[in-house]
MIPA-204224 format. One record per atom (N, C-alpha, C): residue in three letters; x, y, z. Coordinates in pm, 1 decimal, always signed. Layout:
residues N
[atom "ALA" [X Y Z]]
...
END
This chain:
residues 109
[atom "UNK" [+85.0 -116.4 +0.0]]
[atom "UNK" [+0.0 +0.0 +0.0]]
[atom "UNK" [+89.8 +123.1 +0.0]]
[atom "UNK" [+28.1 +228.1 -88.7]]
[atom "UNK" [+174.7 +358.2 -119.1]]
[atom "UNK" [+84.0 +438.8 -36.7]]
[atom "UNK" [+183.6 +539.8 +52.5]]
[atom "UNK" [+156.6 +620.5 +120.0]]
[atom "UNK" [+77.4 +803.9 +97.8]]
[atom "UNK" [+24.7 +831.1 +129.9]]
[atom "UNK" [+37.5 +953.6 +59.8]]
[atom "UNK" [-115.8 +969.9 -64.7]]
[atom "UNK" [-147.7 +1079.2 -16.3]]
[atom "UNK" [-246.4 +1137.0 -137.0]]
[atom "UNK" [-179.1 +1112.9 -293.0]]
[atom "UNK" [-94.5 +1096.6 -304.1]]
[atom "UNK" [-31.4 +1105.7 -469.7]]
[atom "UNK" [-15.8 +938.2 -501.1]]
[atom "UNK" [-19.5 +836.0 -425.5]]
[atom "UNK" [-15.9 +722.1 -404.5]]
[atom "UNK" [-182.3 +682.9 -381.4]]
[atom "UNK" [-204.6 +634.4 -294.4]]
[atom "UNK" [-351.1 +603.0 -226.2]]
[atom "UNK" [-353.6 +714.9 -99.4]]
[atom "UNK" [-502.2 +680.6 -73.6]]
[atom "UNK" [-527.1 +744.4 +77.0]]
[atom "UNK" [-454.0 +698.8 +165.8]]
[atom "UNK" [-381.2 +582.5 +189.2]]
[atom "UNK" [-307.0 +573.7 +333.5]]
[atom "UNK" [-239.5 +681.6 +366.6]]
[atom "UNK" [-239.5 +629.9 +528.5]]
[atom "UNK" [-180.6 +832.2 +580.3]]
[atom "UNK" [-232.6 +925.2 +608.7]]
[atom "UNK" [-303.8 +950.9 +490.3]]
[atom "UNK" [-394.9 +1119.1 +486.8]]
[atom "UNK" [-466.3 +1137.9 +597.7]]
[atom "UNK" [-521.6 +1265.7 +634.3]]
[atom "UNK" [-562.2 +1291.2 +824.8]]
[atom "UNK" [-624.5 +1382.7 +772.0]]
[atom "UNK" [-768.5 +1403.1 +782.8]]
[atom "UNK" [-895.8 +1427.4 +763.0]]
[atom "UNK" [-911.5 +1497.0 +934.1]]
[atom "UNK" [-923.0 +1642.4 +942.5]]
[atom "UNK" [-945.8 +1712.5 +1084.8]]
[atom "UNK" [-1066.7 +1769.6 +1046.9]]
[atom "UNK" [-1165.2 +1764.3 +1148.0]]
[atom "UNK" [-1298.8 +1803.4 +1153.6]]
[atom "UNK" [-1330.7 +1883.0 +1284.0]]
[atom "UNK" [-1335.5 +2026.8 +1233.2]]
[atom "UNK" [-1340.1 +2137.6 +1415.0]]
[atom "UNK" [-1464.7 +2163.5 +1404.9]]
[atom "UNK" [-1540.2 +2126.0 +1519.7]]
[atom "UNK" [-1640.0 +2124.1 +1524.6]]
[atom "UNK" [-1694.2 +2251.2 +1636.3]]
[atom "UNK" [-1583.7 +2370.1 +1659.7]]
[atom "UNK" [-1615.2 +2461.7 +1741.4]]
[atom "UNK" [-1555.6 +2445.6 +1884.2]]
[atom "UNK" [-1577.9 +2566.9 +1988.2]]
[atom "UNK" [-1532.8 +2539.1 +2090.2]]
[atom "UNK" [-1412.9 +2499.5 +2115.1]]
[atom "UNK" [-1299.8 +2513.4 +2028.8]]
[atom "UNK" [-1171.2 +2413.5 +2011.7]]
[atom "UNK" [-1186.9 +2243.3 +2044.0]]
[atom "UNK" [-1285.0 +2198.4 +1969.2]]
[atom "UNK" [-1337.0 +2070.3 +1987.9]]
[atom "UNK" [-1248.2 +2017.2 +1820.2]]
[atom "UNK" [-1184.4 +1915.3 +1787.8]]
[atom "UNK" [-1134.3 +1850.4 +1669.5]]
[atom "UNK" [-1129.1 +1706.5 +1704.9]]
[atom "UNK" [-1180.5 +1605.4 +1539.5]]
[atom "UNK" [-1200.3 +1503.9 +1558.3]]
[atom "UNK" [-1129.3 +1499.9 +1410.0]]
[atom "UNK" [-968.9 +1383.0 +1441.9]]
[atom "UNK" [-954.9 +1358.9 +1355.6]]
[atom "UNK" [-928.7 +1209.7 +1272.7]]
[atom "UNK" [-949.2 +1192.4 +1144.0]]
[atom "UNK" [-930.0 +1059.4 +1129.2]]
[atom "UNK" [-852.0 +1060.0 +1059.8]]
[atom "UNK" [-740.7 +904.7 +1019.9]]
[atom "UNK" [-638.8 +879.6 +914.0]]
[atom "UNK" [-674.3 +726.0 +867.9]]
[atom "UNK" [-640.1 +788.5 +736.9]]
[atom "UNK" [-664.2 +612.9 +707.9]]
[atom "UNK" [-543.1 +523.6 +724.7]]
[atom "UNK" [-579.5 +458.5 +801.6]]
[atom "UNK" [-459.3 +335.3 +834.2]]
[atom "UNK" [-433.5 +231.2 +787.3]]
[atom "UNK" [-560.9 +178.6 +668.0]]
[atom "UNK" [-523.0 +78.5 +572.0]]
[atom "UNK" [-654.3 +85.5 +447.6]]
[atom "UNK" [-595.7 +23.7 +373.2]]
[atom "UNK" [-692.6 +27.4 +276.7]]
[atom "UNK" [-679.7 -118.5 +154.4]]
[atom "UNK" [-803.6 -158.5 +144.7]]
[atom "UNK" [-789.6 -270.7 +11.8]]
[atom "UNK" [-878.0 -233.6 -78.4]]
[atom "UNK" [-809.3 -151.9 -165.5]]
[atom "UNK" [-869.5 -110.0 -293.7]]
[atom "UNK" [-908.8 -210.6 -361.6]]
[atom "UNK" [-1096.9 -202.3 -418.9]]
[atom "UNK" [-1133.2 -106.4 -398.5]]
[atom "UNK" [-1273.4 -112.0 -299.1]]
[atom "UNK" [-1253.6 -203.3 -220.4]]
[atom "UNK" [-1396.7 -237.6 -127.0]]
[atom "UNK" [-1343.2 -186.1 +24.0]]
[atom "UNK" [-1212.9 -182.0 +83.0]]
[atom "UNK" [-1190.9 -182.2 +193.3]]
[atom "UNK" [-1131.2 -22.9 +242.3]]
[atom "UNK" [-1205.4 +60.1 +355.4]]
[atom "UNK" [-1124.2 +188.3 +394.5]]
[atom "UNK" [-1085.2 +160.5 +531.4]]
[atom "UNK" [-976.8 +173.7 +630.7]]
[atom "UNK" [-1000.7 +172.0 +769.8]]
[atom "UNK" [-955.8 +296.9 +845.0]]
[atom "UNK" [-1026.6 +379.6 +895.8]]
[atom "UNK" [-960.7 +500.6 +943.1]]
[atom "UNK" [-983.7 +470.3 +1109.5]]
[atom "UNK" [-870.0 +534.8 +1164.5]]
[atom "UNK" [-810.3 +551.3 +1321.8]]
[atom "UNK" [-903.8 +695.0 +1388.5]]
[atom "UNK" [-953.1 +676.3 +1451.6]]
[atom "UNK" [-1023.1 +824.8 +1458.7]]
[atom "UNK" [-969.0 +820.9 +1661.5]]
[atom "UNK" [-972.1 +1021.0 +1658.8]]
[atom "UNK" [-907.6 +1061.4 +1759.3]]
[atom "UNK" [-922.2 +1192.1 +1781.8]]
[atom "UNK" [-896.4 +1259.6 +1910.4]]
[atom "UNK" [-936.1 +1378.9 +1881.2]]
[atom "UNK" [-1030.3 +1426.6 +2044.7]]
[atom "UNK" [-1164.0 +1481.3 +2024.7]]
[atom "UNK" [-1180.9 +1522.6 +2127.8]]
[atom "UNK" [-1311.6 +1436.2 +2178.5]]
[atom "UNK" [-1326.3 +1317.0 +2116.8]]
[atom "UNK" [-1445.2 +1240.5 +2184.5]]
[atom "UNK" [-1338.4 +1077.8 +2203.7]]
[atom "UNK" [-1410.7 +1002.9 +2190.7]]
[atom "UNK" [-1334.4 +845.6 +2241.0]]
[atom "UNK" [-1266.9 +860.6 +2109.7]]
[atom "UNK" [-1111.4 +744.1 +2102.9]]
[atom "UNK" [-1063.1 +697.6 +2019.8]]
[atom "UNK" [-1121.1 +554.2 +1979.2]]
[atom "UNK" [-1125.8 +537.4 +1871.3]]
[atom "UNK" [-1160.1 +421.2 +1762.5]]
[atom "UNK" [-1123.8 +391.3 +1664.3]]
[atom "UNK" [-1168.4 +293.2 +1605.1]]
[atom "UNK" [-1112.2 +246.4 +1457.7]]
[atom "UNK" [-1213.8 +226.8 +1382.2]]
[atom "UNK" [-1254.9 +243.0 +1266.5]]
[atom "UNK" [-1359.4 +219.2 +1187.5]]
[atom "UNK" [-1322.8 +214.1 +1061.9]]
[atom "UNK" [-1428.8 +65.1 +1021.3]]
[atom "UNK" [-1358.0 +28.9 +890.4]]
[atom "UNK" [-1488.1 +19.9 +768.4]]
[atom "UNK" [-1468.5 +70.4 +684.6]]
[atom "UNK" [-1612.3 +71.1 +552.3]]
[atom "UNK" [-1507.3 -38.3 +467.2]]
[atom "UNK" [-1672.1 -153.7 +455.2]]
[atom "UNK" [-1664.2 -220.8 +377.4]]
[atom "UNK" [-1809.3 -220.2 +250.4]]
[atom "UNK" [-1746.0 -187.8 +116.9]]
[atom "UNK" [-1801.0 -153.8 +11.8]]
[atom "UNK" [-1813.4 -249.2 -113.9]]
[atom "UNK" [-1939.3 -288.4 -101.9]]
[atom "UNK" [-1969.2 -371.2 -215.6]]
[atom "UNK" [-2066.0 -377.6 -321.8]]
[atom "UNK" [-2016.5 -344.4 -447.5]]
[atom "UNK" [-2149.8 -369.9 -545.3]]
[atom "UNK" [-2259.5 -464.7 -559.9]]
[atom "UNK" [-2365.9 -413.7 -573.4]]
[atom "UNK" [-2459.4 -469.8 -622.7]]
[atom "UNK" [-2503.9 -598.5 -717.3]]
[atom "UNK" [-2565.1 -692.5 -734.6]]
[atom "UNK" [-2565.8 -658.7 -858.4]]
[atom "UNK" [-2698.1 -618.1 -974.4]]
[atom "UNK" [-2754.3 -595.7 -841.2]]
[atom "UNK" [-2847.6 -427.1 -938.9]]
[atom "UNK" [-2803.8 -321.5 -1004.2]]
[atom "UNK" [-2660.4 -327.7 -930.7]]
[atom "UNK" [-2594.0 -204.1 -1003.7]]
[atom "UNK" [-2621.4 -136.2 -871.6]]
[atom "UNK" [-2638.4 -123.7 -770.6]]
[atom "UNK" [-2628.5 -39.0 -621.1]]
[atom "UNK" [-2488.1 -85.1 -555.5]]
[atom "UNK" [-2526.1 -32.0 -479.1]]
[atom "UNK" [-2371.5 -93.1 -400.1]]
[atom "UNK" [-2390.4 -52.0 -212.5]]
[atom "UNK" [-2363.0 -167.4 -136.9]]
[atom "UNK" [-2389.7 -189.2 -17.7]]
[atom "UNK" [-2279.9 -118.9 +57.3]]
[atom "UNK" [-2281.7 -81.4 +140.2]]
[atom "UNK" [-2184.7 -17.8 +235.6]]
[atom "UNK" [-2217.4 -17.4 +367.4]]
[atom "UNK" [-2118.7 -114.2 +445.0]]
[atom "UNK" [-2123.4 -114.4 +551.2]]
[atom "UNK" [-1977.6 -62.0 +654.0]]
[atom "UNK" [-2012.8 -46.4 +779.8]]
[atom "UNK" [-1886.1 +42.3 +859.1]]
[atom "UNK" [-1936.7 -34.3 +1006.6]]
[atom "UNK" [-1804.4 -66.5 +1030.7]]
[atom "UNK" [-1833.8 -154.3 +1166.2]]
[atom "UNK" [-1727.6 -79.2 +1248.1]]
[atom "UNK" [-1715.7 +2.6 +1359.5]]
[atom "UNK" [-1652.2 +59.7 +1425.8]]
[atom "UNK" [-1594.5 -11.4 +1606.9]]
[atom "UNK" [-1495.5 +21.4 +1679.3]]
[atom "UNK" [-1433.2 -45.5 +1766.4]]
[atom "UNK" [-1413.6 +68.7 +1847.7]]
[atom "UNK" [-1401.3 +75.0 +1999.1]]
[atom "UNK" [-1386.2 +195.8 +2063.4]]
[atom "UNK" [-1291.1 +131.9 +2132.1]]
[atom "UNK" [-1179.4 +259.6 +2183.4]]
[atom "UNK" [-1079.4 +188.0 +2249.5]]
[atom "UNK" [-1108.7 +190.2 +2382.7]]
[atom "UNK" [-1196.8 +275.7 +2393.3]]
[atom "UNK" [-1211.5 +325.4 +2590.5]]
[atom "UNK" [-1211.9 +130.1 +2624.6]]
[atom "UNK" [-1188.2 +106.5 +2787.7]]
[atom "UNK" [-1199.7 -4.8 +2833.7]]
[atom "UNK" [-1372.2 -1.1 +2907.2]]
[atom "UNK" [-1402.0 +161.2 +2950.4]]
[atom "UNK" [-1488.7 +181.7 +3014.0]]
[atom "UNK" [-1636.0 +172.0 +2925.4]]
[atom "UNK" [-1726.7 +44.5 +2978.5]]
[atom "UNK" [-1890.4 +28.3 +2941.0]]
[atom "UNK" [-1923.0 +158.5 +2902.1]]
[atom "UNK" [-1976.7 +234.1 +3050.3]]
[atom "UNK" [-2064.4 +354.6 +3014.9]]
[atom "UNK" [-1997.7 +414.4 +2869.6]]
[atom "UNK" [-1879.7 +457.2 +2893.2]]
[atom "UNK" [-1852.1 +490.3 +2783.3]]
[atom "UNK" [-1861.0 +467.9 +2679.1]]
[atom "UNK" [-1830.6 +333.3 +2659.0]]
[atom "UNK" [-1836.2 +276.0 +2501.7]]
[atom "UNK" [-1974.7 +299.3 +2444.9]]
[atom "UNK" [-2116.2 +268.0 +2547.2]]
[atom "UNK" [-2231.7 +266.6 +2510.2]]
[atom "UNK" [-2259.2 +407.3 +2467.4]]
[atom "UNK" [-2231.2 +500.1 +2553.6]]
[atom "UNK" [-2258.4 +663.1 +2487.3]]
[atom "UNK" [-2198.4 +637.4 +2377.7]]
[atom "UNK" [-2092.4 +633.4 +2338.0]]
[atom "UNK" [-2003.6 +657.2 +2215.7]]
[atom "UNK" [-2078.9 +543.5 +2088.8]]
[atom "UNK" [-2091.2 +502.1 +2126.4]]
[atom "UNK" [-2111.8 +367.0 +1999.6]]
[atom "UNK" [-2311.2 +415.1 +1965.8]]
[atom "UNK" [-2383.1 +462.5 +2105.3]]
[atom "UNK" [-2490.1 +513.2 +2056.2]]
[atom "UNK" [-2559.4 +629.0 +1952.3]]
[atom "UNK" [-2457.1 +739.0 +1986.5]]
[atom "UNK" [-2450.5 +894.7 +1917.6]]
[atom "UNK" [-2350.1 +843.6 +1784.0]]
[atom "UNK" [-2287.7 +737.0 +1797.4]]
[atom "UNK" [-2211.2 +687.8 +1645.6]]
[atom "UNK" [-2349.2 +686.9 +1579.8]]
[atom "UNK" [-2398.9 +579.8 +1606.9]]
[atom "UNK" [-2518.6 +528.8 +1570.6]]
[atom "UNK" [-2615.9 +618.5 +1518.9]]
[atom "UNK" [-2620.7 +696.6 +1567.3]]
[atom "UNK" [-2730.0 +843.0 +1529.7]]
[atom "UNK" [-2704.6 +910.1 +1428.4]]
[atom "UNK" [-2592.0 +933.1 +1463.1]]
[atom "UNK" [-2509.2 +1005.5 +1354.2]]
[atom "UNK" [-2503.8 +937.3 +1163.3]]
[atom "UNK" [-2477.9 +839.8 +1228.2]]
[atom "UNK" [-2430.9 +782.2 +1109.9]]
[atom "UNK" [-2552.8 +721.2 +1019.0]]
[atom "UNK" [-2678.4 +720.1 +1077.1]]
[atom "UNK" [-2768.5 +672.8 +1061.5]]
[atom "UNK" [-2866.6 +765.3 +955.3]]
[atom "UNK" [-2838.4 +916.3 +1070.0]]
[atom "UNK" [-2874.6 +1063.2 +1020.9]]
[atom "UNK" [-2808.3 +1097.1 +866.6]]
[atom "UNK" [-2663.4 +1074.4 +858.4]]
[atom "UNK" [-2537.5 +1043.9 +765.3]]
[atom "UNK" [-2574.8 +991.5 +618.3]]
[atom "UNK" [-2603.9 +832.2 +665.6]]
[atom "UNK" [-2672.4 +745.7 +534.2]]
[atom "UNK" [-2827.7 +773.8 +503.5]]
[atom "UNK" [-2923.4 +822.2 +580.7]]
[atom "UNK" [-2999.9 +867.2 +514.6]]
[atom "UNK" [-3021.8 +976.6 +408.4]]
[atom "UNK" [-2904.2 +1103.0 +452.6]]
[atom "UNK" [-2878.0 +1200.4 +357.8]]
[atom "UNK" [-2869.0 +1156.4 +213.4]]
[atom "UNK" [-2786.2 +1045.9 +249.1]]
[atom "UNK" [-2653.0 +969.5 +131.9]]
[atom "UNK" [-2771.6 +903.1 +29.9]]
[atom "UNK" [-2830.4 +858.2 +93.1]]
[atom "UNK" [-2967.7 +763.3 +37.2]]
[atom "UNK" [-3034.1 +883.8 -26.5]]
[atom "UNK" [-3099.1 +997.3 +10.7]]
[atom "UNK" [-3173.8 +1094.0 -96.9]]
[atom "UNK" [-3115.0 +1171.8 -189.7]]
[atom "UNK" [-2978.1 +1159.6 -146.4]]
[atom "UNK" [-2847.7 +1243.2 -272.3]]
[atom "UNK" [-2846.0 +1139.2 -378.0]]
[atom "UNK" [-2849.0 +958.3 -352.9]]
[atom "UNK" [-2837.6 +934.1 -466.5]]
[atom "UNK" [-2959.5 +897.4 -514.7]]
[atom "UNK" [-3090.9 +914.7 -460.9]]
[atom "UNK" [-3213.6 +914.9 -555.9]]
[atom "UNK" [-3198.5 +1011.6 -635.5]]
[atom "UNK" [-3152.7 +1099.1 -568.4]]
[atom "UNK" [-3198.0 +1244.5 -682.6]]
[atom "UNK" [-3114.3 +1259.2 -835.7]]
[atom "UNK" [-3176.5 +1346.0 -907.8]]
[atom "UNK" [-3173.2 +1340.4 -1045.7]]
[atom "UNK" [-3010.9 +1300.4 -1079.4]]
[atom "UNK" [-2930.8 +1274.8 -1155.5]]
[atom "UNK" [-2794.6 +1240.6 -1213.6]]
[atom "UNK" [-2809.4 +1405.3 -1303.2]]
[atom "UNK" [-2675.6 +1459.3 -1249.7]]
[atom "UNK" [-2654.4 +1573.9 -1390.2]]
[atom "UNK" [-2592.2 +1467.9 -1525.7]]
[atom "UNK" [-2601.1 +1553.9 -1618.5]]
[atom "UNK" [-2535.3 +1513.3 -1729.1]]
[atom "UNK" [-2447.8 +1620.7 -1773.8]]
[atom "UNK" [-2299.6 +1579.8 -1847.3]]
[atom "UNK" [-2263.5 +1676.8 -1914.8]]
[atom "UNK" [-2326.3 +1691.4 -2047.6]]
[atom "UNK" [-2283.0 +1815.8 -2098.4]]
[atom "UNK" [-2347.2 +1889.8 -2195.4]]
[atom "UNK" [-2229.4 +1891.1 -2341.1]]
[atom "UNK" [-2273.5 +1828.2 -2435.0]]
[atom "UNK" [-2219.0 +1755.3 -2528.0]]
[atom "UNK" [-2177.0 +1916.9 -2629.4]]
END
């Protein structure tokens, strides 16, 4: 796996400030082109690992799933964290789901 945006995504560190001097950032730490992403996430809520696994259809859709790991040792914690994942991400793929109903542009010949 080549390092570096000019290579693949491995490496690259994706920072997300969410205000308040609050930052959540992720890197991708491995990748199997072209179904597998795994990013390390860190920052100002729990640390984790989360990995999207991406697969076509064969409707021609394509399935995507993300199974995430928290490092805290602590229950309460993990359950907050893994719940508001949950929300989020839920909130996330539904967006994702009406962006790709909607119309396809075309270029203009």
């Amino acid at each position: 796996m080549d390092g570096g945006a000019r290579g693949t995504l491995n490496g690259a560190v994706y920072h997300c400030h969410h205000g308040g001097g609050r930052e959540t950032m992720f890197e991708v730490v491995g990748m199997r082109e072209p179904n597998v992403l795994t990013l390390a996430m860190s920052g100002s809520g729990p640390q984790a690992q989360g990995t999207y696994y991406i697969e076509p259809q064969p409707d021609g859709r394509t399935r995507v799933d993300f199974v995430i790991r928290f490092a805290t040792p602590n229950v309460l914690e993990r359950f907050i964290a893994t719940n508001i994942w949950r929300y989020y991400l839920r909130k996330g793929m539904s967006r994702l789901r009406a962006l790709a109903a909607g119309p396809v542009a075309t270029a203009a010949v």
